[in-house]
N, C-alpha and C positions, 0 to 999 in steps of 0.2 A: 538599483539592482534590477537586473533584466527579470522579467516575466518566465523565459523560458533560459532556468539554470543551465542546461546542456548546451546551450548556442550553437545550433547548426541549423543548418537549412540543405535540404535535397535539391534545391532546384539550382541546377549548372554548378560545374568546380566540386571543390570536395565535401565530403556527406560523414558528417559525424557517429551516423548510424552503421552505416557501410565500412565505415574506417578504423571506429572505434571500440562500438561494440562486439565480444567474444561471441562468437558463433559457435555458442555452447551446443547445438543440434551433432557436432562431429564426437562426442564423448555419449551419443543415445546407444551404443554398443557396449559400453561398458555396463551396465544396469541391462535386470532384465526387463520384461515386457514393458509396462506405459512408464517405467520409471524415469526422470532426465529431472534436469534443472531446471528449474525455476525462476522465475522475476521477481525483484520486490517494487511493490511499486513506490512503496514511500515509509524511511524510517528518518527519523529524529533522535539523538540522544540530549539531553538537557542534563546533568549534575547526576547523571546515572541510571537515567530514566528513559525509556526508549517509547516511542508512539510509531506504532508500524501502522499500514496502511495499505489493503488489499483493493485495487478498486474493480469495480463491476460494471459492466454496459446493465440496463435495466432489463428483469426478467431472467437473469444468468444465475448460475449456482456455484457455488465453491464444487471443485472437483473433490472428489474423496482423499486425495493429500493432499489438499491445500486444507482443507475442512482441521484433517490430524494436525499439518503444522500449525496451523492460525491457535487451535486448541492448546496444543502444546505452548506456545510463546506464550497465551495470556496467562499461562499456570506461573511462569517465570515472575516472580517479584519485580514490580517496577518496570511491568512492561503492558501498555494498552496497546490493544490491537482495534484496528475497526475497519469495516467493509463501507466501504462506500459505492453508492449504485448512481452511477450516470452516463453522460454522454462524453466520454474526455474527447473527444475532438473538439463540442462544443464547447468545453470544459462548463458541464451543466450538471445538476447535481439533483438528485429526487430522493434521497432515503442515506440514513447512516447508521448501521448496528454494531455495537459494542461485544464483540469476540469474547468471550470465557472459558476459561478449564472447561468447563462442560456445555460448551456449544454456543448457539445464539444468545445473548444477552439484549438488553436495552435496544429500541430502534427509535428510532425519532424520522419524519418527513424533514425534510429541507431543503436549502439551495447551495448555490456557492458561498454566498455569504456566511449563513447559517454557518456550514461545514469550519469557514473562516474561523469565525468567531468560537465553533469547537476548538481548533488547532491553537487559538490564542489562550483559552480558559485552561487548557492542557496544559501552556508554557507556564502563564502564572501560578500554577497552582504546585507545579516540581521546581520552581526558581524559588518561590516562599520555601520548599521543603515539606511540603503538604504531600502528603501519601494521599 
């Protein structure tokens, strides 16, 4: 399986980004002031189990909705949320905290790997049935 799920590439011919992606920016009239859509960067469901995933360049903050939604989703039964802080061009990774009902939770330092081996422990543990 490719590295990069999306398969595209910008460089010459056609751009999966430019093509594909909805250009939710034309719907910032409908909402008032800073309201608009939003990205996800990364959900998983397993056996009814969802792992979302917000990621962060390092030194960045959740904006004040994303802070409310991130809060809201980890109140939601059978749903982890987590920030993760790095470099995604490099795909480089420094830090991962654990989203809850009532704000930051758990932080750990780590890397890609590390991050890895969360997302694995995650799988095994809703495929067992382990809450």
């Amino acid at each position: 399986m490719s590295i990069d799920r999306m398969r595209f590439s910008c460089d010459g011919g056609r751009c999966y980004l430019n093509e594909k992606v909805p250009k939710l920016g034309v719907f910032d009239d409908c909402f008032p002031g800073k309201i608009g859509f939003g990205d996800v960067d990364g959900l998983v469901e397993r056996r009814g189990n969802f792992l979302f995933i917000e990621w962060k360049e390092p030194g960045a903050s959740l904006t004040t909705g994303q802070s409310i939604t991130l809060k809201r989703l980890a109140a939601i039964p059978n749903f982890t949320v987590l920030m993760v802080e790095g470099d995604n061009a490099k795909m480089s990774v420094s830090k991962v905290t654990k989203i809850t009902d009532s704000g930051v939770g758990s932080c750990w330092d780590t890397n890609l790997e590390g991050l890895k081996e969360i997302f694995k422990a995650w799988f095994q543990r809703v495929d067992a049935g382990v809450q």
